[in-house]
N, C-alpha and C positions, 0 to 999 in steps of 0.2 A: 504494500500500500504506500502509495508515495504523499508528498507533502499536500498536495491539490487535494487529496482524499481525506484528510485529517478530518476530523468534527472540531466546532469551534471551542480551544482553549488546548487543543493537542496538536498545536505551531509552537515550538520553543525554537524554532529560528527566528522566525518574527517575533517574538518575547523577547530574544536576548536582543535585539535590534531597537526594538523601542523600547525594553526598560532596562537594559543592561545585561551584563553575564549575571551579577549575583543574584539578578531574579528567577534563574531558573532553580532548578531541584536537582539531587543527584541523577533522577534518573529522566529529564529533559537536558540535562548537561551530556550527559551518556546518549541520549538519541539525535542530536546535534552531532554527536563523532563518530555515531552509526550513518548518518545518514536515510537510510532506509530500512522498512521491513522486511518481510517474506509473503506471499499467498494473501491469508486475511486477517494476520498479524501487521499492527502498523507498528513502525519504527520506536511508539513511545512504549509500547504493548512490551516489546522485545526488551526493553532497554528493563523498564521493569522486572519481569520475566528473571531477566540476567543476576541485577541484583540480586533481587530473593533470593536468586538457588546457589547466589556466591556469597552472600550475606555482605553485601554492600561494596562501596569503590574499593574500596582495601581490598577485602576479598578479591574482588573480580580481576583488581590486578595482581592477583599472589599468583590467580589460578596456573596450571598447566596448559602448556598451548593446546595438547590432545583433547581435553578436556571441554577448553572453551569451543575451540572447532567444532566439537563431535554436536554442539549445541544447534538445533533447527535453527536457519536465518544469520550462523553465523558463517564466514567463510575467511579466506585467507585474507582478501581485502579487507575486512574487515580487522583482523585481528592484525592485519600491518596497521592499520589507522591506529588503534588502539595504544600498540605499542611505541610510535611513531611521538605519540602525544604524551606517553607517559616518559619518553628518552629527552623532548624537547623540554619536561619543566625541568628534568634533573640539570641538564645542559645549562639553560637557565638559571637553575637557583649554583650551579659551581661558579657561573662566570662572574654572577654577582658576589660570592664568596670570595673570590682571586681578586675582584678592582678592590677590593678593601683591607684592613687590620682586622681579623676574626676575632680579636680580642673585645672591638667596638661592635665588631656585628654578630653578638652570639648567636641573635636568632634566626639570623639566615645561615649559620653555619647546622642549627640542629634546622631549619628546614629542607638544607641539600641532604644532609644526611635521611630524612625521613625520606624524600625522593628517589634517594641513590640506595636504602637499604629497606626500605618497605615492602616491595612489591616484589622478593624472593622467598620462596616457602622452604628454602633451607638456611641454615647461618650462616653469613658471611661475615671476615673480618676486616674491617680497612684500614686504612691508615693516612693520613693527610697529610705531609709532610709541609713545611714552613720554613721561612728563613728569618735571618733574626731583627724582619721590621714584625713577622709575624705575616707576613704574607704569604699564599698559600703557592707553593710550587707545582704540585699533584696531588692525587687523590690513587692509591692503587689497592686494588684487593686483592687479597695479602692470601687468606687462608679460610679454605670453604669446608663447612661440614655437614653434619645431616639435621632434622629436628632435634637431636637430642646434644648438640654440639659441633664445636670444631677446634682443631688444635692448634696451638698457637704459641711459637718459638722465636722467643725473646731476640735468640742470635740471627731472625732471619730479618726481623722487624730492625735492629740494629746496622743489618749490611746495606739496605735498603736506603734508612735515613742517611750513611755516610757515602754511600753513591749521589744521592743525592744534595748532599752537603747540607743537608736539614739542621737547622740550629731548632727547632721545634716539632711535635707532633700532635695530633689529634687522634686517637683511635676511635673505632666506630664500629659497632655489631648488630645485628638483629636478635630478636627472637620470634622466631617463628609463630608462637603459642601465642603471641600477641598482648603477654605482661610483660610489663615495660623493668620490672626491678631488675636490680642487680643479683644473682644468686653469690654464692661464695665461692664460688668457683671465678667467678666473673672478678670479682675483689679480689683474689688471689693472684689472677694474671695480671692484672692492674700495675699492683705491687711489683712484679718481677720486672715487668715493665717499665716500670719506671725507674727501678733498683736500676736493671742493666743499661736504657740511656744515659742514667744520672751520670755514672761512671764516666760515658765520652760527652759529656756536658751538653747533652741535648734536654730539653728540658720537655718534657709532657704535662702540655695545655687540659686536657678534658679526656674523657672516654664516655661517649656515650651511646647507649642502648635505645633502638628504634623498633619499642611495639607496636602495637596495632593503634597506629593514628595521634602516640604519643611516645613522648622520650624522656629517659632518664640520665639527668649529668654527673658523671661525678664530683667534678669541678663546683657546679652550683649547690651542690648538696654539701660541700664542705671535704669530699672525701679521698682529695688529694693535695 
């Protein structure tokens, strides 16, 4: 069902045109990047649909591509749009991270990180590397594990920062399960971490954990 067939008040093009993007809903936001429906499903039906059965934007971008595919009315096109959209905020919110001192813009540094680590249903570990205005040089992920973890070695994270002549770091993980605390395991590496920069005088800014649609700092918690 295309746009011309909608019923009136199921146009979120024309919403976001005349009243802005924040007027829309998550899931007139989602049929706006769908595009279109299927058969005698319309494109807001779908967008719908999606959420539910992924439990919401978070979800829907954790999902597996197999997954989302196998979904009626979705196809390839579509799931390149998707992802295409979800690579552009990340982009986005790094480059606004790199023009600035991260120290001034914490909170576009935890919203790249919820951009760059959110939307994977296994752990990943990153690292941000900095120099000593506190400027971001790169972003690289470092060390991937499954839901229940990943491993994470202080002398790799070390060779890394001195290739790159990092006078500073940010670490940065997910969890999957989509709570945001710290476990003790997470605190533990923390520590080692920091212990073993300390040593060649790299200094560790923050570490923080990016659950489901919220983050936790260490650094803001007091806990470094």
């Amino acid at each position: 069902m295309g746009n011309a067939q909608w019923r009136e008040g199921e146009r979120p093009r024309e919403k976001l045109l005349e009243r802005g993007v924040q007027s829309l809903s998550d899931a007139e936001l989602l049929a706006v990047m769908l595009g279109t429906g299927y058969r005698d499903c319309s494109v807001l039906t779908l967008a719908c649909e999606l959420l539910e059965q992924f439990g919401g934007l978070a979800g829907l971008m954790r999902v597996e591509s197999p997954r989302l595919l196998a979904c009626p009315g979705v196809g390839s096109a579509k799931y390149a749009q998707l992802q295409a959209a979800m690579e552009m905020a990340r982009r986005q919110a790094l480059q606004v991270v790199k023009a600035s001192d991260v120290l001034s813009s914490p909170g576009e540094t935890l919203r790249f990180l919820q951009y760059h680590l959110g939307s994977h249903n296994r752990e990943v570990f990153c690292c941000i590397f900095l120099d000593s205005q506190h400027r971001v040089l790169c972003c690289e992920d470092l060390f991937f594990g499954t839901l229940d973890g990943a491993a994470v070695y202080p002398r790799e994270v070390a060779i890394r920062a001195l290739q790159h002549r990092a006078a500073a770091v940010i670490f940065g993980h997910n969890h999957p399960s989509g709570v945001a605390e710290p476990s003790a395991a997470d605190r533990r590496i923390t520590e080692r971490l920091s212990a073993a920069l300390g040593l060649l005088d790299i200094r560790v800014l923050d570490h923080v954990i990016v659950g489901r649609g919220r983050e936790f700092s260490f650094a803001q918690e007091g806990l470094l």
